[in-house]
C-alpha positions as CSV (number, residue, x, y, z in Angstrom):
1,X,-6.3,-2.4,-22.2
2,X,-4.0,-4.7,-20.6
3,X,-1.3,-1.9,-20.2
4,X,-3.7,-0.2,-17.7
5,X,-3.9,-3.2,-15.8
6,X,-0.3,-3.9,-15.7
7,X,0.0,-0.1,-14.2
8,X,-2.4,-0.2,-11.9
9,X,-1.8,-3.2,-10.5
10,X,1.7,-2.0,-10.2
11,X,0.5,1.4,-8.6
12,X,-1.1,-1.0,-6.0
13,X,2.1,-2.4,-5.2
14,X,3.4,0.5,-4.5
15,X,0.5,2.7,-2.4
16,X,0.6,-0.9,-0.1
17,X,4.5,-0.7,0.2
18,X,3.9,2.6,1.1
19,X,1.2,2.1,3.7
20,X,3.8,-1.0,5.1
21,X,6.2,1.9,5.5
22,X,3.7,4.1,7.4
23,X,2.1,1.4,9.9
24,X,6.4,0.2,10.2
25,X,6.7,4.0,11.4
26,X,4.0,4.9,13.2
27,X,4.6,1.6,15.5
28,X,8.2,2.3,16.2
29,X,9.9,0.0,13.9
30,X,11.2,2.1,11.6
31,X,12.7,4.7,13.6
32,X,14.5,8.3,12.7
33,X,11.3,9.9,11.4
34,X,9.0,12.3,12.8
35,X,6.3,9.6,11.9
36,X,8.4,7.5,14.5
37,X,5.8,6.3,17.3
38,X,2.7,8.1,16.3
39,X,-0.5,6.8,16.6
40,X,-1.8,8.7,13.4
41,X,0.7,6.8,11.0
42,X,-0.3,3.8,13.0
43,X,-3.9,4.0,11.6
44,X,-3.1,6.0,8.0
45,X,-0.7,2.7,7.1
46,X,-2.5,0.1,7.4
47,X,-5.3,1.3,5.8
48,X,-3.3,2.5,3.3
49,X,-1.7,-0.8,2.8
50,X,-5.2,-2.6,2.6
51,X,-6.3,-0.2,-0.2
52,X,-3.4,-0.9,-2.4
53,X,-3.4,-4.2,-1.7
54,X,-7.1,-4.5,-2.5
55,X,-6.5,-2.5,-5.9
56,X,-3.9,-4.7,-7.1
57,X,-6.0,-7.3,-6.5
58,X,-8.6,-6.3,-8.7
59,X,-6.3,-5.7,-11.5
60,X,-4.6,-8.5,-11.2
61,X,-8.1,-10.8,-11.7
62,X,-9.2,-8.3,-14.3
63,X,-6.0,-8.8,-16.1
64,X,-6.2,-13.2,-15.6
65,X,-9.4,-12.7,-16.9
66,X,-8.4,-11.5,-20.2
């Protein structure tokens, strides 16, 4: 049981690097993209980012619980 923690906590990680990546994007920061300075990936990312962070949240307390 604590492997699927350990993965989905890691999975978490990753889905809120990605959304940082996204809301970097859509802002302007990150530039050479067609994602560059759009107002969709301005909203998709940091939502994104708040939903991985939240799930590796929860795993992580699930897993200090054990």
């Amino acid at each position: 049981m604590r492997r699927v923690f350990v993965a989905t906590g890691a999975l978490g990680v990753l889905v809120a690097f990605f959304g940082v990546i996204w809301a970097l994007q859509g802002f302007g920061v990150l530039q050479g993209s067609p994602m560059s300075n759009t107002t969709t990936w301005s909203v998709i990312g940091p939502i994104t980012a708040l939903i991985g962070v939240a799930v590796a949240v929860v795993s992580w307390r699930k897993l200090s619980r054990k």
